[in-house]
C-alpha positions as CSV (number, residue, x, y, z in Angstrom):
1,X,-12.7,94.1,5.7
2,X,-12.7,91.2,3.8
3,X,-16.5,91.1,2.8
4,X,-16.3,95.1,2.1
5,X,-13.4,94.3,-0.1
6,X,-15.1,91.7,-1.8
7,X,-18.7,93.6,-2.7
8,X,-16.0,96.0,-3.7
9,X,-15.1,93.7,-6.3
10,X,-18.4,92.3,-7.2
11,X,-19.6,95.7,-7.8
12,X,-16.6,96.6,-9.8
13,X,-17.0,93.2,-12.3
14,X,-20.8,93.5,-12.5
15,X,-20.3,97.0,-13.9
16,X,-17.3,96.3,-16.2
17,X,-19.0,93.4,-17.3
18,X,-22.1,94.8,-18.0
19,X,-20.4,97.3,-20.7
20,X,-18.3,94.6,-22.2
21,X,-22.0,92.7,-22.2
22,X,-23.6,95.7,-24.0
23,X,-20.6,95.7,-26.4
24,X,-21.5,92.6,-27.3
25,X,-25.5,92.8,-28.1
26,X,-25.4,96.0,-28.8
27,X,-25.6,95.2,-32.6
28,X,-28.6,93.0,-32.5
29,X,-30.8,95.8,-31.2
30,X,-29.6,98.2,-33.3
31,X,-28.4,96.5,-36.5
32,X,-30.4,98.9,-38.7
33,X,-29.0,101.9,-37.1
34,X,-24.9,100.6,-37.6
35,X,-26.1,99.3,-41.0
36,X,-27.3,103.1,-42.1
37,X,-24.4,104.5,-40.7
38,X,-22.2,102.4,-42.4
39,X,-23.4,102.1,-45.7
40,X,-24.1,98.1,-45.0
41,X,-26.6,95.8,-46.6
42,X,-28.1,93.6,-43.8
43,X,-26.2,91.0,-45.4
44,X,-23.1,92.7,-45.1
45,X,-23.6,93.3,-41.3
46,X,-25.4,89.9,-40.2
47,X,-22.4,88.4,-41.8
48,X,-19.9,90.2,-39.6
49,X,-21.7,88.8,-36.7
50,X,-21.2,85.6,-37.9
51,X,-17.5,85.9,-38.1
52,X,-17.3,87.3,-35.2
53,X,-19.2,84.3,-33.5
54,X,-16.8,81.8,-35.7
55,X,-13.4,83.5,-34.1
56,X,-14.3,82.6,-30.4
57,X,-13.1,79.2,-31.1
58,X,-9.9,80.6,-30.5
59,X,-11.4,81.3,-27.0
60,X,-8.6,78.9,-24.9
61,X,-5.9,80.5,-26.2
62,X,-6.9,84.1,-25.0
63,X,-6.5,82.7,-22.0
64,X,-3.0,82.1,-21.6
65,X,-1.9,85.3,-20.0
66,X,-4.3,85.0,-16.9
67,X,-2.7,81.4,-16.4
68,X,1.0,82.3,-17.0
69,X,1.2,86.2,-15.7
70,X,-1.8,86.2,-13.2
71,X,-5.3,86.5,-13.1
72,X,-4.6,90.4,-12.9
73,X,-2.9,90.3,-15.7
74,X,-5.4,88.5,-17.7
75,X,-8.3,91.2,-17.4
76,X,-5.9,94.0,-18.0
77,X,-5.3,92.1,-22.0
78,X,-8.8,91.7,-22.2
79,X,-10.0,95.9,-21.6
80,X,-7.0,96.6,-23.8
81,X,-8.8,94.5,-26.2
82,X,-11.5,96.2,-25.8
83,X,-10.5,99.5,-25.8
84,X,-9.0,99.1,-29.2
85,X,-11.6,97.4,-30.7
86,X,-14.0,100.3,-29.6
87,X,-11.5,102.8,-30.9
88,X,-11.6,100.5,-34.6
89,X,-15.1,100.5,-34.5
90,X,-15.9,104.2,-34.2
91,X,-12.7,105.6,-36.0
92,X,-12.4,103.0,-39.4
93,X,-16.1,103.5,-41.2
94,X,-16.2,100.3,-43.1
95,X,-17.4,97.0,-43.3
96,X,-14.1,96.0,-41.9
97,X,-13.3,97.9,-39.0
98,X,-16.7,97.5,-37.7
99,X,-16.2,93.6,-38.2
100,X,-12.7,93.6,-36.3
101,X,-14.3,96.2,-33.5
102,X,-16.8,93.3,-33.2
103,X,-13.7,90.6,-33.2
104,X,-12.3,92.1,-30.6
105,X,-14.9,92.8,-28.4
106,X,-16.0,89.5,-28.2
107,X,-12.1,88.6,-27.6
108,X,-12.3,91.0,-24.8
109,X,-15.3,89.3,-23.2
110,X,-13.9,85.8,-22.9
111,X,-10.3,87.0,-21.8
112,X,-11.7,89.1,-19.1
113,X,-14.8,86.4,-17.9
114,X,-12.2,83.8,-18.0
115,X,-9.5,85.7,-15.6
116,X,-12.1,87.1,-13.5
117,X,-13.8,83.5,-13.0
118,X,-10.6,82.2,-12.3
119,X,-10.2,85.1,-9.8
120,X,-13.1,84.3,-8.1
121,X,-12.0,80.2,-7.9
122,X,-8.8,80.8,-6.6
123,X,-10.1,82.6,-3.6
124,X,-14.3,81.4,-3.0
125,X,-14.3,77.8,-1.8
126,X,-16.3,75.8,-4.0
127,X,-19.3,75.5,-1.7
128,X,-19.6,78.8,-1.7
129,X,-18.6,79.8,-5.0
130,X,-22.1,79.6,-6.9
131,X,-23.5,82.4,-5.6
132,X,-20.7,84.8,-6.2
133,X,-20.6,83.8,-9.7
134,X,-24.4,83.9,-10.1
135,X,-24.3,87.4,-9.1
136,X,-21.6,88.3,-11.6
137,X,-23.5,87.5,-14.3
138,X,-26.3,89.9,-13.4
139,X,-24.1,92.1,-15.6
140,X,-25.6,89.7,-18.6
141,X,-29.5,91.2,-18.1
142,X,-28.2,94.7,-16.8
143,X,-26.5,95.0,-20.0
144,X,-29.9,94.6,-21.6
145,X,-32.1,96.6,-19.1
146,X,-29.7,99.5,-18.4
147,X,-26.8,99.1,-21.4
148,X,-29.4,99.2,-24.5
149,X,-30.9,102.0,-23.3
150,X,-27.9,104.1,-22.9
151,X,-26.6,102.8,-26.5
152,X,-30.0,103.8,-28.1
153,X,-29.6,107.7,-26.5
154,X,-25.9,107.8,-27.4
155,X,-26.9,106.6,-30.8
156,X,-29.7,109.5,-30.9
157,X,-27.2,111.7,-29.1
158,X,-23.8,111.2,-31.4
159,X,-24.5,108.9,-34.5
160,X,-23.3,105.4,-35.0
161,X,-20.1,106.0,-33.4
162,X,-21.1,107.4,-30.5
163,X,-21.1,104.1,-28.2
164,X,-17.8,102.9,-29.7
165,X,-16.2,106.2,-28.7
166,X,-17.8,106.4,-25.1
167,X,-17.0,103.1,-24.4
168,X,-13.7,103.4,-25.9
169,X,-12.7,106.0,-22.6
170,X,-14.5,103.6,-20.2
171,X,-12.7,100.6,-20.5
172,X,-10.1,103.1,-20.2
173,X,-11.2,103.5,-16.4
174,X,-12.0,100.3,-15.9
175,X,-8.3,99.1,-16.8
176,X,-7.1,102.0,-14.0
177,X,-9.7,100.6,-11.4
178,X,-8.2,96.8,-12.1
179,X,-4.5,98.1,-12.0
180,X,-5.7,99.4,-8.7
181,X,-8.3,97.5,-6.8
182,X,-7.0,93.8,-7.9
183,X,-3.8,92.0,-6.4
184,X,-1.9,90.1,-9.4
185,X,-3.0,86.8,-7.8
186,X,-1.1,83.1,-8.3
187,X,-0.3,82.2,-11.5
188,X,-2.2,78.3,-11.7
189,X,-0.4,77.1,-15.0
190,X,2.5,75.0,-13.4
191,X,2.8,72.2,-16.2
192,X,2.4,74.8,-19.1
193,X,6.1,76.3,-19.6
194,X,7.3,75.0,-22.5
195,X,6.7,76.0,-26.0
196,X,4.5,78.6,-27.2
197,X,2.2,79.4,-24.8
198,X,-1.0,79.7,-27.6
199,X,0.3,76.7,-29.3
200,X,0.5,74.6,-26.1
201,X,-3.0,75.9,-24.5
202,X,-4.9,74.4,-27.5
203,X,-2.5,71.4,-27.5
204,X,-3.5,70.7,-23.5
205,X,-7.2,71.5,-24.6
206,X,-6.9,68.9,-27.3
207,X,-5.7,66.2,-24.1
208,X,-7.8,66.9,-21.6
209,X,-11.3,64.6,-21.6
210,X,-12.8,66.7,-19.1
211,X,-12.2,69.8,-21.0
212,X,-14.1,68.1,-24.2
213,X,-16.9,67.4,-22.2
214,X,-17.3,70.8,-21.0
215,X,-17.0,72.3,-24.4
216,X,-19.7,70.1,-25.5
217,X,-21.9,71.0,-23.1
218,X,-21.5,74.7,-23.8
219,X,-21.8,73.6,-27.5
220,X,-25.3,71.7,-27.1
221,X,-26.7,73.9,-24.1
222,X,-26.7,77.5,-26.5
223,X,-27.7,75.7,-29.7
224,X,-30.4,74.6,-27.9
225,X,-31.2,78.2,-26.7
226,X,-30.4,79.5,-30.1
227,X,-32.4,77.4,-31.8
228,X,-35.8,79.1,-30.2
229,X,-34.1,82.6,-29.6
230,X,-33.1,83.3,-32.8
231,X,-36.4,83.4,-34.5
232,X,-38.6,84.3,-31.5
233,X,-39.6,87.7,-33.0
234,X,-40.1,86.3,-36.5
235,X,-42.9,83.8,-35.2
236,X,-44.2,85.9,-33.0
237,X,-44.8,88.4,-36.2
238,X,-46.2,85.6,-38.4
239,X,-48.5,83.9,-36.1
240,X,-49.4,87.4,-34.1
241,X,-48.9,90.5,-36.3
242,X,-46.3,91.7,-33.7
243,X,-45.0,95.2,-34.7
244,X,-42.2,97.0,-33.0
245,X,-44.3,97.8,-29.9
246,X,-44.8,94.0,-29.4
247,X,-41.8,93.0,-30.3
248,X,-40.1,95.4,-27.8
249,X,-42.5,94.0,-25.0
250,X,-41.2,90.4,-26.1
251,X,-38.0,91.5,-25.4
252,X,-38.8,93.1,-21.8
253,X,-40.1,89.8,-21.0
254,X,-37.0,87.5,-22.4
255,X,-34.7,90.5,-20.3
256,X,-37.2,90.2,-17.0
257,X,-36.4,86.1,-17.7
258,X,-32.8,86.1,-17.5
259,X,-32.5,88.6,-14.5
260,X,-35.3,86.0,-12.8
261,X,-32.9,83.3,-13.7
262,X,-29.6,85.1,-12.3
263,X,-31.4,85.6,-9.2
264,X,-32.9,82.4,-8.5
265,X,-29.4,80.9,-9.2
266,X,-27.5,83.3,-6.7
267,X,-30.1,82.3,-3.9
268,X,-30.1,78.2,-4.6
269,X,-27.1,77.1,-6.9
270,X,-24.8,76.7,-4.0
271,X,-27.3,74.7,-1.3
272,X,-29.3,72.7,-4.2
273,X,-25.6,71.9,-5.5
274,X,-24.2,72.9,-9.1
275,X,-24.5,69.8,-11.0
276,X,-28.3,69.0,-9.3
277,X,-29.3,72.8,-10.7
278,X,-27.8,72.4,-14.1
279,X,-30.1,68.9,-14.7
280,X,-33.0,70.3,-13.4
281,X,-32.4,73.6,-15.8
282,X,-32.1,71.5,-18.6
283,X,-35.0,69.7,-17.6
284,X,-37.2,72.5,-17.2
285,X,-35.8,73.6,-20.2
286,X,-37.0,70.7,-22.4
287,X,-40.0,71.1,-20.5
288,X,-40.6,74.5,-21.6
289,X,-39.7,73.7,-25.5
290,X,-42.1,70.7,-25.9
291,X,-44.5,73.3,-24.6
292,X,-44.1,76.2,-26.6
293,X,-46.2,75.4,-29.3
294,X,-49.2,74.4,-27.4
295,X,-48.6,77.5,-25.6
296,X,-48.9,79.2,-28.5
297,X,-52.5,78.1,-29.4
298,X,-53.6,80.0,-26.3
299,X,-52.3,83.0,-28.3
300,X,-49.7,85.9,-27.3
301,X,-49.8,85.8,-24.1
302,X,-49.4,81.7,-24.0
303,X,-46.5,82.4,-26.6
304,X,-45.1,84.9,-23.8
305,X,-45.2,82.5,-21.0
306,X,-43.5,80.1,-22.8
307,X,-40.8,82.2,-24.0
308,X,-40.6,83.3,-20.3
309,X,-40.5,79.6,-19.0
310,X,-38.0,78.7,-21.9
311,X,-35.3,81.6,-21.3
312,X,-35.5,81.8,-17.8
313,X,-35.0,77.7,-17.4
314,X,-31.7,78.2,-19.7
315,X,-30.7,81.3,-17.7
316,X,-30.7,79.1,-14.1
317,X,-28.6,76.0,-16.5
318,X,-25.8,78.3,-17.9
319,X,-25.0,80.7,-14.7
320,X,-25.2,77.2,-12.7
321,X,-22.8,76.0,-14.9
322,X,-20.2,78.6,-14.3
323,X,-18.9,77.6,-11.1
324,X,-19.0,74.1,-11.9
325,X,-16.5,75.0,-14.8
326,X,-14.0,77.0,-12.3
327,X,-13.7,73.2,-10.7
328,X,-13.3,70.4,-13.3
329,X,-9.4,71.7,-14.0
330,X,-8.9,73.4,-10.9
331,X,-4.9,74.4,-11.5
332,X,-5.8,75.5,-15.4
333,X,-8.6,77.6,-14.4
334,X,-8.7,80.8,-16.9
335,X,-8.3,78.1,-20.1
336,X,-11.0,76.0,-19.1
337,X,-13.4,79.0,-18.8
338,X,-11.7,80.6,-22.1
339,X,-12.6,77.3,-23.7
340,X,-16.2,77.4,-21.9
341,X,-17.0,80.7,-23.3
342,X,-15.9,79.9,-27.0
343,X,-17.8,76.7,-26.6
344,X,-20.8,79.1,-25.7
345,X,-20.3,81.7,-28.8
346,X,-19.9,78.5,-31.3
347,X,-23.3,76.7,-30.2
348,X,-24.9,80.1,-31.2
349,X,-23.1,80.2,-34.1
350,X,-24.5,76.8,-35.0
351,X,-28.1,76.8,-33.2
352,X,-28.3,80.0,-35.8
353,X,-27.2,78.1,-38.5
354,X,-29.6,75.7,-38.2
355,X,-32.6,77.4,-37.1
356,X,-33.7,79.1,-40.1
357,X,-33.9,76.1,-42.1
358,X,-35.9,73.6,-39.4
359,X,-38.2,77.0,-39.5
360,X,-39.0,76.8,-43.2
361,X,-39.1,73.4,-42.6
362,X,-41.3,72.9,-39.8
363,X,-42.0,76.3,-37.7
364,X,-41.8,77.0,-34.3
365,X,-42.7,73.1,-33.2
366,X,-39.6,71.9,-35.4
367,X,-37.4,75.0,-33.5
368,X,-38.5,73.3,-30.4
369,X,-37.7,70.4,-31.7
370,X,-34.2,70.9,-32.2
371,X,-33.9,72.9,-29.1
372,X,-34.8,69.5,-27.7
373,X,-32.2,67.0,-29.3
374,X,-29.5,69.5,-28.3
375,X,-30.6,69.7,-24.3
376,X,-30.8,66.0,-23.9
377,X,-27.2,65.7,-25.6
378,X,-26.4,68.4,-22.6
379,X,-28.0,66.6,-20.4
380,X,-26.0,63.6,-21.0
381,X,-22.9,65.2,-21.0
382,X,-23.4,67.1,-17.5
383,X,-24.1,64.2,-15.7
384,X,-20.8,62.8,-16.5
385,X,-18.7,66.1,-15.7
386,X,-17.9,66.3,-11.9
387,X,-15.5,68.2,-10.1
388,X,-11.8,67.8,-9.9
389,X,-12.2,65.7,-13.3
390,X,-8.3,65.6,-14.4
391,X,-7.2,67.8,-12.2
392,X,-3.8,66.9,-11.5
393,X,-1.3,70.6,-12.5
394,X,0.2,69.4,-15.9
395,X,0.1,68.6,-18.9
């Protein structure tokens, strides 16, 4: 009963995550199509990205309810984020509701992730815990292999609205199936009681050494990935004519990457150990950058290989990651992994800051370049996070 009850629950958070997922890259895909609809200039809309990559640094404070009221508790606030964000987004037409439906989505993401990681570290022993992770975050490539997909038809089918509305009713259901399926859980923030409970989560994040770390390494890992990801499709177009066609098979292969990744990681995370997979990621990450532009030389196929190489190596160092998170503050759980997850939206934020520039600058070799400085600033950071770093319950 126990392992039916728990592929019960895998099944149900690989499918509410792989909506939330598609929420959250829908825009990239389909940017033109939400501009036209609104009445946007790219500006307008790549801008309202932006912000709504610069508001997840509010990410450990989203995750006081899971800490104080239950883990439960904590995924129910983030679908009722959702579910008004999606309702924004397709009923207010403007720059500003589709920037706040954005907001919020995001904010749903790391308030669910981080009370459904914490979930899954209250009750997988840590040995074991890799793998169950690692195949939660298969919702991350399904979002892109089966959730784009769906957006593009709903788009065809209903307009620009369409997905906000359909996905408006389904986190909806997926707030009933929670309600139902998931036990309200312990509630792991002992020494966090007094004072307001936002103001005191970023106060405790401010304290906690082990908490900086991880951030950092979120922080330097994505920038890295950023950095490259970014402007894959533009250098591909300059240095290969790439149209649409090609561009669309780049992205198959970035999508086949990550669900490579995700896989590999369910099957060896937990035997290889977390910290041992993370190093070797980042290695093999660095590997594949300093390679890229030779790569390239050998034309698009060698510039496909590499991007392969490069996304699927970050894949196997950020799912590897996850479980090693769950541990470093094992009685503040859902605020380490709200803090994680902002940490993760920031270094995009600033690997995309950067990487036009070093692009101008330099092309794809000074891209790879950066990608570079920032994994060997992970790499020093994650060999000095272990687990049960400052784990005593308060503050």
């Amino acid at each position: 009963m126990q392992r039916r009850q728990w592929l019960r629950w895998l099944l149900m958070f690989v499918v509410i995550r792989m909506v939330l997922n598609a929420a959250n890259r829908m825009a990239y895909p389909f940017l033109r199509e939400f501009q036209t609809g609104l009445g946007l200039s790219l500006e307008a809309t790549t801008q309202a990205l932006a912000l709504r990559s610069a508001s997840l640094v509010v990410g450990p404070a989203l995750a006081w309810l899971p800490e104080r009221r239950g883990r439960r508790a904590g995924m129910l606030f983030g679908l009722a984020l959702f579910v008004v964000g999606m309702v924004v987004g397709g009923a207010w037409a403007s720059w500003w509701g589709f920037t706040l439906a954005l907001v919020l989505a995001a904010w749903a993401k790391v308030a669910f992730d981080a009370s459904m990681q914490a979930f899954v570290g209250d009750r997988v022993a840590y040995r074991r815990r890799g793998a169950v992770l690692a195949a939660t975050e298969l919702s991350w490539s399904l979002s892109f292999f089966v959730g784009m997909p769906l957006v593009g038809l709903l788009l065809r089918w209903g307009g620009w609205r369409a997905p906000f509305w359909v996905m408006a009713v389904l986190g909806l259901g997926f707030a009933w199936a929670v309600a139902r399926r998931v036990e309200p859980g312990p509630v792991a923030g002992d020494g966090l009681r007094a004072g307001p409970a936002g103001l005191n989560y970023w106060l405790y994040a401010f304290r906690r050494p082990a908490l900086w770390l991880a951030v950092a390494f979120g922080l330097f890992a994505t920038a890295a990935n950023e950095s490259v990801g970014l402007l894959f499709g533009v250098w591909l177009s300059d240095a290969y004519g790439f149209a649409l066609s090609g561009l669309g098979l780049a992205a198959a292969v970035i999508g086949l990457a990550e669900l490579s990744g995700e896989g590999l990681t369910v099957l060896a995370v937990d035997d290889w150990g977390k910290r041992r997979t993370i190093a070797a990621g980042l290695v093999g990450n660095i590997l594949a950058a300093l390679a890229l532009p030779w790569l390239g030389r050998w034309g698009p196929g060698g510039a496909l290989g590499g991007l392969f190489a490069f996304f699927f190596t970050f894949e196997v160092l950020l799912v590897s990651s996850i479980p090693l998170m769950t541990e470093i503050l094992p009685h503040h759980r859902a605020v380490t992994m709200g803090a994680f997850s902002g940490s993760v939206a920031l270094g995009r934020a600033l690997g995309a800051a950067l990487a036009p520039h070093f692009y101008a600058q330099g092309g794809v070799a000074a891209l790879t370049g950066l990608a570079v400085a920032f994994n060997l600033a992970a790499l020093a950071l994650i060999l000095r996070l272990r687990p049960g770093t400052a784990a005593r319950p308060g503050p």
